[in-house]
N, C-alpha and C positions, 0 to 999 in steps of 0.2 A: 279630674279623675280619669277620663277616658284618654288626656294625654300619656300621665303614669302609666295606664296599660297597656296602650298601643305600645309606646317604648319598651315595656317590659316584655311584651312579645317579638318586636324585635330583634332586642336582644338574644333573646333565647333562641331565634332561628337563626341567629347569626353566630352561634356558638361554635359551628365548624370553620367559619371563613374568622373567627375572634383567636382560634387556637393555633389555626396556618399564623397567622398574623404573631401572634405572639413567638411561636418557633423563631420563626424570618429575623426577629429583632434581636432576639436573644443571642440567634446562630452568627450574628452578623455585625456585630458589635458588642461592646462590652457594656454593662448598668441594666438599670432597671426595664423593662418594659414598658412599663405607664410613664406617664409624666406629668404630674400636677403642677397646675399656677393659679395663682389667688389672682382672680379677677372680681370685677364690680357687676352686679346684680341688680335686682329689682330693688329701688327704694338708696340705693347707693350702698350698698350692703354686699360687702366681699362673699365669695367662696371660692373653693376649691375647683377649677375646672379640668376635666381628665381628658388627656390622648393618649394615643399610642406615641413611643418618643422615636423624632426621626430625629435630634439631632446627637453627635456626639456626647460625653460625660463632660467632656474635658470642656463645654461651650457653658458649662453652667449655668444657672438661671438666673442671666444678662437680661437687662430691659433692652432687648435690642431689635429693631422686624427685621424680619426675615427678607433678605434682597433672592432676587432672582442668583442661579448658580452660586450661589451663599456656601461655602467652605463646611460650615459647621453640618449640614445636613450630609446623614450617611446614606450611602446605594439604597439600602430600603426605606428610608424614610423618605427619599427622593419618588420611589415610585408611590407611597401610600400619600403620601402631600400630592401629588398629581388625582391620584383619584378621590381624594379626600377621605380615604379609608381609617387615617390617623385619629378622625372625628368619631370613630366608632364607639368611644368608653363614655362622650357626652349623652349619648343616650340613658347610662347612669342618671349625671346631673338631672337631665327631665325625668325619669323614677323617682329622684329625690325630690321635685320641685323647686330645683333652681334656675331650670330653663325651661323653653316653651318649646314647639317644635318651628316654631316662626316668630319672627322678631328680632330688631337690633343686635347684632352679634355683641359678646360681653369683650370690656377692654379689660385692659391690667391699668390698675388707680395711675402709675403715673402718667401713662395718656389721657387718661379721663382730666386729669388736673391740669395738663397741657389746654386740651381741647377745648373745656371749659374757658382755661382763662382769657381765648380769642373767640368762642362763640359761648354765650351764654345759652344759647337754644339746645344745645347738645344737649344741656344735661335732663332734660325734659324726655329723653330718651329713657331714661332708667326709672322713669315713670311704670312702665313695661315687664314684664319678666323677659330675661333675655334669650334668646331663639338660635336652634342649630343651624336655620334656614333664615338668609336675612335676606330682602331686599336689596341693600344696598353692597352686599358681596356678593349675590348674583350679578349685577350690574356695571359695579365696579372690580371687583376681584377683590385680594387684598392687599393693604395698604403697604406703603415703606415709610410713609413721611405723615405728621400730622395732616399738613393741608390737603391728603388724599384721606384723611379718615375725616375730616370736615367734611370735604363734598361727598362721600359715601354716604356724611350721618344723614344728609338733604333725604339720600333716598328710602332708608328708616325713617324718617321724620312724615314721610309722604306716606307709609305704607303704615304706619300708627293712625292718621288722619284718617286712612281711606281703608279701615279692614272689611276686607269681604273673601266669600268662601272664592270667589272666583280667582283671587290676587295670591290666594293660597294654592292652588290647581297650578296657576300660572310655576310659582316658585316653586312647586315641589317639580313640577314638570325640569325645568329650566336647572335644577339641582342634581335629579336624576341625571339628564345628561351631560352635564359637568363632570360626576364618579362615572359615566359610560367611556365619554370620551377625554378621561382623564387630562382636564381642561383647568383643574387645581392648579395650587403653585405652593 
C-alpha cells in the first residue's frame, strides 16, 4: 500500500515536469506521447508497461534493444532516455500494482523465452514483482544482447536473495544520480 502512495504522490508532484515532457514529444515528432509494451510480470503474467515514447512511429513495435546511437530514437527522446525521464508514466504501473519500486526490471515475453531457454535460473526472477529500480541496471546498464541480460539477471538474482533496506538506499541513491547526470541510455 505505501508503495501505491508514495508513487501516486510522485506523480502528482511531478505533474509540471509530466506536462513539459508531454509538449516536447508532441512538439517534436509526430504519434502518440505514451508508449506501451506488454512485458512479463510477477508470476510470468504480462502487462501493459508505460513510457514516454522516444522512439519514432515509423520504428513500430519491433522486438528489437535499443543499440547505442540507434536511428530510431528522436532529439527528445535521446535526451529523456539519458535521464531516464521516459520511465516517468511507470510509476502508474506501481499505483496499479504491477511493479515495485525495486526489483528485476520487467522483459518483453520474447526475451524471457530467450533467456530462459539458456538459463533456467532466470525465470526465478518473476517470482518478484517487477521494479522501476533494479540492481542489475544499475550495475550493468541496459542490455543489447541476451547474454548481457543473463549476466545483469545474476545481479537481480543477488539482490532478491539479499533484500535489505540498506540495498534499497544504496540503489535509490545510485538511480538518483543516473537521472542527475544523465548517465541513461
Amino acid at each position: 500500500m505505501m508503495r501505491r502512495t508514495s508513487a501516486m504522490i510522485i506523480l502528482i508532484l511531478c505533474i509540471p515536469l509530466i506536462v513539459c515532457i508531454c509538449g516536447l514529444v508532441k512538439l517534436t515528432s509526430r504519434g502518440p506521447i505514451l508508449h506501451a509494451q506488454m512485458r512479463v510480470g510477477r508470476h510470468m503474467k504480462p502487462f501493459r508497461l508505460y513510457k514516454f515514447r522516444s522512439m519514432r512511429v515509423e520504428s513500430g513495435d519491433t522486438i528489437q534493444l535499443t543499440m547505442p546511437e540507434d536511428r530510431r530514437i528522436t532529439n527528445i527522446g535521446r535526451l529523456l532516455r539519458r535521464h531516464r525521464l521516459d520511465e516517468i508514466p511507470q510509476l502508474w504501473n506501481i499505483v496499479r500494482g504491477e511493479m515495485g519500486w525495486f526489483g528485476p526490471r520487467p522483459e518483453q515475453a520474447y526475451y524471457v523465452e530467450r533467456i530462459v531457454a539458456r538459463s533456467q535460473s532466470f525465470q526465478s526472477l518473476y517470482r518478484a514483482l517487477p521494479g522501476l529500480i533494479s540492481l542489475g541496471v544499475v550495475q550493468c546498464g541496459y542490455t543489447e544482447h541476451v547474454d548481457e541480460m543473463i549476466r545483469r539477471a545474476k545481479y537481480d538474482k543477488y539482490y532478491l536473495q539479499h533484500p535489505s533496506w540498506g540495498l534499497n538506499v544504496y540503489l535509490l541513491f545510485r538511480a538518483i544520480g543516473i537521472v542527475i547526470k544523465g548517465k541513461g541510455r
